[in-house]
N, C-alpha and C positions, 0 to 999 in steps of 0.2 A: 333351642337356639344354636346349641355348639354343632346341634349333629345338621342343622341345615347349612349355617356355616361351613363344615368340611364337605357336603355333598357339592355347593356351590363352587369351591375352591379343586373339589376333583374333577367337574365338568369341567373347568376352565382351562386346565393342563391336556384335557384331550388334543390331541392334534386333529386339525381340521380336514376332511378326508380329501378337500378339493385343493387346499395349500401343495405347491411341490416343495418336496426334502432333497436338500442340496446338501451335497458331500464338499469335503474340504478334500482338496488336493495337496496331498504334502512332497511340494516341488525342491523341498530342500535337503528330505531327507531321500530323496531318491536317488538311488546311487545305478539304474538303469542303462543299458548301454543303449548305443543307436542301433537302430535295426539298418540292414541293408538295402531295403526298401526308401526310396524316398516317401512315397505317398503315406507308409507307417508315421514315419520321424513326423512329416509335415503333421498330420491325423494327430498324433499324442503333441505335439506342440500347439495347435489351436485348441483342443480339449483341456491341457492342462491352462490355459490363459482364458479359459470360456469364451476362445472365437470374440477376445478382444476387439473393437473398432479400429484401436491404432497399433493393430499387429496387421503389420506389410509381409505378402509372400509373394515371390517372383521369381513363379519358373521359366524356364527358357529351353530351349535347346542350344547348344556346345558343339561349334564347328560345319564346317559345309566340306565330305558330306557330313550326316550326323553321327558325333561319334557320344556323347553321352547327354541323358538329362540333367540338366542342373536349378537348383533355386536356392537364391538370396534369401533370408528373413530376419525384419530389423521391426523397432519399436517407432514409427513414426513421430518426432520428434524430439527422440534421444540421438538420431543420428545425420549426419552430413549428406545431404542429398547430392551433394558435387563432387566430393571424394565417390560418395558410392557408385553415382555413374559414368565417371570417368574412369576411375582405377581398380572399380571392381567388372561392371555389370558390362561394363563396355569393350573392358579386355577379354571378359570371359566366350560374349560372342561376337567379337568380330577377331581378333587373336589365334582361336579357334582352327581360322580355316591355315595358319601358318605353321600346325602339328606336320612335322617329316613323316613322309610314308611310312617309314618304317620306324615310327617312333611307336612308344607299346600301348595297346590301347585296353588290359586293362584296368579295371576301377582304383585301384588302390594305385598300378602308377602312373595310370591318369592323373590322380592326385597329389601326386607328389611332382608330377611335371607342374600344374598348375600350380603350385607352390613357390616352385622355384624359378620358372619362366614367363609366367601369366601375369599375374598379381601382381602391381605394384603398389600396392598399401606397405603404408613403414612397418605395420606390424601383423603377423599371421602367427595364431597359436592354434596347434592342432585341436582337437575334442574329441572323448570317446565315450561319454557316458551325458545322461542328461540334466545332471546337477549341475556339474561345469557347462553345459550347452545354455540353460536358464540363468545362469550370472553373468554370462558375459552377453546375454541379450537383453536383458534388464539393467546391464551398464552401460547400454546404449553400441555395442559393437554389433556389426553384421554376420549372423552366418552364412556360411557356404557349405552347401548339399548336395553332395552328386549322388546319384542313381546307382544303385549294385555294391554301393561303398559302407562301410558302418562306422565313419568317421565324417566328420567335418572340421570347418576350419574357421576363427573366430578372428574375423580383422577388425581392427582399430578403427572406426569410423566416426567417432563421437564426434556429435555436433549440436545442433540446433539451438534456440535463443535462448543465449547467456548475458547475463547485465557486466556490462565494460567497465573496466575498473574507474574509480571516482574519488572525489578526495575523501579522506576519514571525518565522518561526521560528531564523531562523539569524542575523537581526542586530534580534534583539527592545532593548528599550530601554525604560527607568522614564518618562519622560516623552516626551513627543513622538506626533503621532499614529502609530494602531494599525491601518494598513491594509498590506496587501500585495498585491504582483501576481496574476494569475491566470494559467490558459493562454489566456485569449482577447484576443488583439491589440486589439479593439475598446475592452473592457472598460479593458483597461494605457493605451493614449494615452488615454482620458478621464480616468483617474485625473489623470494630467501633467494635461490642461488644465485640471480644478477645479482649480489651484495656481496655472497659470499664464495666466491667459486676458487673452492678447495675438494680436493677429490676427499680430503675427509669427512666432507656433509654428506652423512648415510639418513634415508630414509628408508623405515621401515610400512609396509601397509600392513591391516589385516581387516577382516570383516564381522560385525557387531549386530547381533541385532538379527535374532532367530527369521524373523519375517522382513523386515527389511535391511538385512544385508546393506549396512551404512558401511562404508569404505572410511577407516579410521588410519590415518599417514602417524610412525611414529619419526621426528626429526630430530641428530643431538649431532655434535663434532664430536667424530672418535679421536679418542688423546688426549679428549678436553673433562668428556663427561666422566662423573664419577660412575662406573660401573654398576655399583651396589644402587647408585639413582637410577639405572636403566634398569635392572634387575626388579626392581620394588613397580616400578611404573608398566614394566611387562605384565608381570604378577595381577595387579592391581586391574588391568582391561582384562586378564584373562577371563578373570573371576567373573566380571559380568557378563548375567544372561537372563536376557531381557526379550521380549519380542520386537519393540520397535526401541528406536533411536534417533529422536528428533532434529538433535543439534549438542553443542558441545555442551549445554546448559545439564543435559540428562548423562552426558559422560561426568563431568566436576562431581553432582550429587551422589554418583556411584564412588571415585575415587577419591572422595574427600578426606581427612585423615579424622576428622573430627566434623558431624554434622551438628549436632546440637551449639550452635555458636553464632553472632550475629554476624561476625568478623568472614570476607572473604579469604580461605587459605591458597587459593588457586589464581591467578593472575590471568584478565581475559584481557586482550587486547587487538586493535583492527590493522595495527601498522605494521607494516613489514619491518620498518629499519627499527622497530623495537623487539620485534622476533627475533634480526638476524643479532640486535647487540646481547641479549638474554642466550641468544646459542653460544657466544662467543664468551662469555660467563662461564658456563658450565651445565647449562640447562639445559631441559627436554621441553619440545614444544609438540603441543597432538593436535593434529589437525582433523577435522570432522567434515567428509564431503558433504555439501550443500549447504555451510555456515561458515560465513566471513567472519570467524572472532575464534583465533586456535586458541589453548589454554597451555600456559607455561607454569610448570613445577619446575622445584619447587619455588613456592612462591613467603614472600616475607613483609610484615605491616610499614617499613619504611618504604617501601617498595609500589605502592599505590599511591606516593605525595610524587613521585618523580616520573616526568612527562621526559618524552625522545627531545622536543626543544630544550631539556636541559644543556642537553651535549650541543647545539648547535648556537648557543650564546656564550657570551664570556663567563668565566667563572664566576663575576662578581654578581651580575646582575643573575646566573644561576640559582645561586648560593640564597642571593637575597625572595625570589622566589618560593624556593622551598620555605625558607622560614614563613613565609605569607601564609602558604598553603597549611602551617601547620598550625597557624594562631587562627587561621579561621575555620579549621576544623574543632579547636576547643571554642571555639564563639558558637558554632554550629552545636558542638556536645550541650555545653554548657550555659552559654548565655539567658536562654529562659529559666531555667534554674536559679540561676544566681541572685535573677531578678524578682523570684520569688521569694528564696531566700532571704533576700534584704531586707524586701519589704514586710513579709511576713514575722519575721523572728530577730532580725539584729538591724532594725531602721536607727539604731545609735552609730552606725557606722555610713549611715548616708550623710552628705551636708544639709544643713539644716535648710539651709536654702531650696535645696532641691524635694527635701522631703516634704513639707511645706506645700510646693507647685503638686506634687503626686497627691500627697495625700486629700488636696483640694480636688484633685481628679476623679478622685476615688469614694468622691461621698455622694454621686449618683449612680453609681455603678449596684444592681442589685446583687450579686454573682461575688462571692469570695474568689480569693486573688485565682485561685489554683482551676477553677469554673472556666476564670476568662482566659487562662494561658491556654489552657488545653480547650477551649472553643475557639481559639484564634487559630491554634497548631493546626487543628482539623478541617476548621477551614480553608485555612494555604493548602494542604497537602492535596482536598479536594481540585482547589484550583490548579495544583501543579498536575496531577493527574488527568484534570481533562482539557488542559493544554496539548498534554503529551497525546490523548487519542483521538484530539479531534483534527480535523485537516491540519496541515501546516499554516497556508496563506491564515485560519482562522484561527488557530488555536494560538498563535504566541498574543491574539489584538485581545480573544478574550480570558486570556489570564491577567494580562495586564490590567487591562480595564474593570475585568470583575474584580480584581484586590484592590484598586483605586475607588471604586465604587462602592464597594460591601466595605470595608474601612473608613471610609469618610461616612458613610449610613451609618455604621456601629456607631463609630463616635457621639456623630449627632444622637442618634438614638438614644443616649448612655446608656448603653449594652458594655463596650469595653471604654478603655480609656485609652488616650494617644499614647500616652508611655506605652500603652503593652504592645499597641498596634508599630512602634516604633522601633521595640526589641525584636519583633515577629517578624518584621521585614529585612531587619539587618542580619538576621540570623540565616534566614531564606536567601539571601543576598552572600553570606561568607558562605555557607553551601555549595554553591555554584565554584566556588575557587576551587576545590577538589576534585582532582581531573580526572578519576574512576569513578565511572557510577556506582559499579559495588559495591567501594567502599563509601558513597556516599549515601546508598541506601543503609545500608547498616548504623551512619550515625541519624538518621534520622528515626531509627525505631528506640535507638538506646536517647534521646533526646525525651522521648515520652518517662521515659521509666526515671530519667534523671531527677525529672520535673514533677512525680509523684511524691519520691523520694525528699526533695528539698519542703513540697507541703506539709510532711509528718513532722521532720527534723530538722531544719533550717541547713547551714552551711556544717553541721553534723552529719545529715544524711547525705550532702553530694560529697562528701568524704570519705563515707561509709561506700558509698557508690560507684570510686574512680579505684577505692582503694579494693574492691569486686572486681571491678573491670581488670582493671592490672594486672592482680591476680589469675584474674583467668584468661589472659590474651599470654603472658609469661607458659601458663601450661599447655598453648596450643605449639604443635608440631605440624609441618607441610612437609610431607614425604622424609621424615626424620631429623627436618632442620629448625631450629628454633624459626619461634613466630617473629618475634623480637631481635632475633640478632639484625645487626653487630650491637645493640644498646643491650639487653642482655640474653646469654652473657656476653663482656666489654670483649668489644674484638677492636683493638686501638688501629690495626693496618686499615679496618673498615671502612672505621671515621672518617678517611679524607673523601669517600663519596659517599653520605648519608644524609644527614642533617646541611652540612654545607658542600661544595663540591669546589674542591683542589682546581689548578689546571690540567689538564690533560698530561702533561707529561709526566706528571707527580702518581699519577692513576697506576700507577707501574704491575698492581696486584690483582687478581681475580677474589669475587671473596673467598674466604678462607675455609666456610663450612661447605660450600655447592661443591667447589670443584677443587680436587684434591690430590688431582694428579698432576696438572700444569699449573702450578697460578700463575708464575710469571710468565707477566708480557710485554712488556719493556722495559731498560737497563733500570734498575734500582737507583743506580747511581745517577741519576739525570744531573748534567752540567752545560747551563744553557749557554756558556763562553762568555767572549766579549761583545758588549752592541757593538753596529758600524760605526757607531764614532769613535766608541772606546779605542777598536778596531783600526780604525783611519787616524786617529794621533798617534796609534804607538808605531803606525807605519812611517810617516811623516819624520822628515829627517830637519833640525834646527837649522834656523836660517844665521850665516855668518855673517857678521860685518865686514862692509870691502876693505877697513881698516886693519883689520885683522890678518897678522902674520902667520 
């Protein structure tokens, strides 16, 4: 048996004699120069792209009479068809016939006349080898190839259909501007500089991602950022080596400081005027071309309860926000728990009244308590999920409707009971208040475990539970800065934007662990004067009596 087994398993590895064997091209690691032949160059560029569909070549001839071959080669639909034939293809031949007699014709400064009198694209970078020739063809730029030369020249031409910026979908907001990122790297750092235009916004780029060469932007304000943050975050992208590079989701997992954790340490966000206030902090923000959500380190847990419309309402109604956001993230941790808890292990601490109503509820229910929490749990999150994947117009009617429907059947059914269906909804319901999703995925996984725990031990084990959690969110670090600061450890300057937010003028500080070189940013001493009335009586001169000597 064994030995027919391996004879079957070595026929099968034979390779089939009519299959063809295709070689991998290694276009990255090729440090090859251009040959001075066009028709070579062209020849190893369609070979190395295997004679692509949407690889464009357009040669031409150069001047009347004719003084050189030339040809364009661009990736059809990475690049601007309007730039290219207006400011490339069209100056090349008709331009041409305006070379002075006695200008020099040959190849090399040929080339360098067309460089500098020809061409009107913003941008021309030379090429001498064909590693450099395949990235910047693959980034969507055009080459340009003359005949007898072993050089060419790599213009700016990027184009083709791009999604227009739109409002932020996932941390939308009543007031404050309505712009959001895009997939295009170019597009996102400009939005930052309309906000912030100081010649100390340095961006740095570099390329990631052994086969696909993702274009990774690094952005901080030099003066502001702590050096040793920039140094650690260089360090840190160096290190990966990877073949591809999806989006910023696959850079966070590589850079994270701590994987094993539910807790996000990295901060994603889609808004620009949340980029540029987090640069203006002390941060680094990495941008990832072809993903509208850059990632800002280092990042901290007070830090995902606080939305950009904080800053653009009054401090009061701010203030009173966050505190919302942060009871209904313990509703969200904890609520099923608790209500297990109760009723399973310390129902002398319900009113009697109410225990009474439940526990009548509870005497068709076949399913111990902890059965129907975690069948209802399962249920929502199925329905939140394919809410989320199924069209939009369809997916919000049947979430709704399938939890108003599947709930009111449980009921009736006696499967669960109204109480549990009534914690399950309000818990799903304070969820929503927390305005990252990451962090709001996160309390949903530590919600199950909460909920295991209260079944063993009652209000002993979600004790046991918070008092793990704590524990372990205190020893997480994001790029060497506490998870927890400013609550621990106590950074008292912190406090006025944390839990409640000061007014603006009071904000005087940057925090204290990011950025370590500037923190101030306005007078310490703020003194708001006198109001105009105060103002307008002390101006006002006493009125005299006409009796008066």
């Amino acid at each position: 048996m064994n030995s027919a087994w391996h004879r079957l398993m070595k026929k099968s590895r034979k390779p089939q004699k009519n299959m063809p064997q295709y070689k991998e091209i290694k276009i990255t690691s090729d440090n090859e120069t251009l040959s001075s032949s066009l028709d070579e160059n062209l020849t190893k560029i369609k070979e190395s792209l295997g004679n692509s569909g949407d690889l464009v070549v357009r040669d031409f001839k150069m001047g009347k009479p004719f003084l050189c071959k030339v040809a364009s080669v661009y990736i059809n639909g990475l690049t601007d068809k309007e730039i290219l034939g207006y400011s490339i293809i069209e100056r090349l031949m008709n331009d041409g016939d305006i070379i002075e007699k006695d200008a020099p014709y040959l190849p090399s400064q040929l080339g360098t006349y067309i460089k500098e009198h020809i061409l009107t694209i913003t941008n021309v970078e030379g090429i001498t080898n064909f590693y450099k020739l395949f990235l910047s063809l693959l980034s969507g730029e055009t080459i340009v190839l003359l005949d007898g030369w072993n050089q060419g020249y790599a213009c700016a031409a990027q184009g083709g259909d791009l999604r227009a910026i739109s409002e932020p979908v996932a941390e939308s907001s009543v007031t404050g501007p309505r712009d959001s990122f895009t997939e295009s790297l170019i597009s996102n750092t400009a939005m930052v500089r309309r906000r912030i235009k100081s010649p100390n916004l340095w961006l740095e780029t570099m390329e990631i991602g052994t086969i696909t060469q993702t274009e990774i932007g690094l952005m901080y304000v030099k003066g502001i950022v702590n050096d040793k943050l920039l140094t650690e975050v260089k360090e840190r992208l160096g290190k990966i080596e990877v073949d591809e590079v999806q989006g910023s989701n696959t850079i966070e997992e590589w850079i994270s400081d701590e994987t094993w954790t539910p807790w996000p340490t990295i901060f994603i966000t889609e808004r620009p005027d949340v980029v540029a206030g987090n640069l203006l902090e002390g941060r680094v923000v990495i941008f990832v071309n072809e993903t509208p959500t850059p990632l800002i380190v280092p990042a901290t847990w007070n830090q995902f309860f606080q939305t950009a419309e904080d800053y653009y309402l009054r401090w009061t109604m701010a203030s009173f926000l966050r505190i919302l956001r942060i009871v209904s993230f313990l509703i969200t941790l904890l609520g099923p728990s608790l209500f297990v808890a109760f009723l399973s292990f310390h129902p002398e601490l319900i009113p009697t009244p109410l225990l009474i109503n439940l526990a009548a509820q509870r005497q068709s229910i076949p399913f111990p308590l902890i059965i129907e929490a975690l069948l209802m749990e399962f249920t929502f999150e199925v329905l939140r999920e394919a809410g989320v994947r199924m069209p939009r117009p369809v997916g919000q009617a049947v979430s709704i409707v399938g939890a108003l429907v599947l709930g009111e059947a449980a009921v009736s059914a006696g499967i669960v009971s109204s109480a549990m269906v009534i914690v399950v909804a309000a818990t799903a319901i304070a969820s929503f208040t927390i305005p990252h999703y990451s962090m709001t995925d996160a309390t949903r996984l530590l919600r199950f475990g909460m909920m295991i725990l209260a079944s063993f031990f009652g209000l002993y084990g979600i004790g046991l539970g918070v008092i793990m959690l704590v524990a372990h969110t205190c020893s997480l670090r994001s790029f060497g800065i506490p998870y927890l600061a400013p609550f621990a450890p106590i950074i008292l300057a912190d406090q006025k934007d944390s839990i409640f937010r000061l007014p603006l003028p009071f904000l005087s500080k940057r925090p204290r662990l990011v950025s370590q070189i500037k923190t101030q940013r306005t007078d310490d001493n703020y003194n708001r004067g006198p109001s105009p009335r105060e103002d307008g009586m002390k101006n006002q001169e006493p009125k005299r009596d006409s009796n008066e000597i």
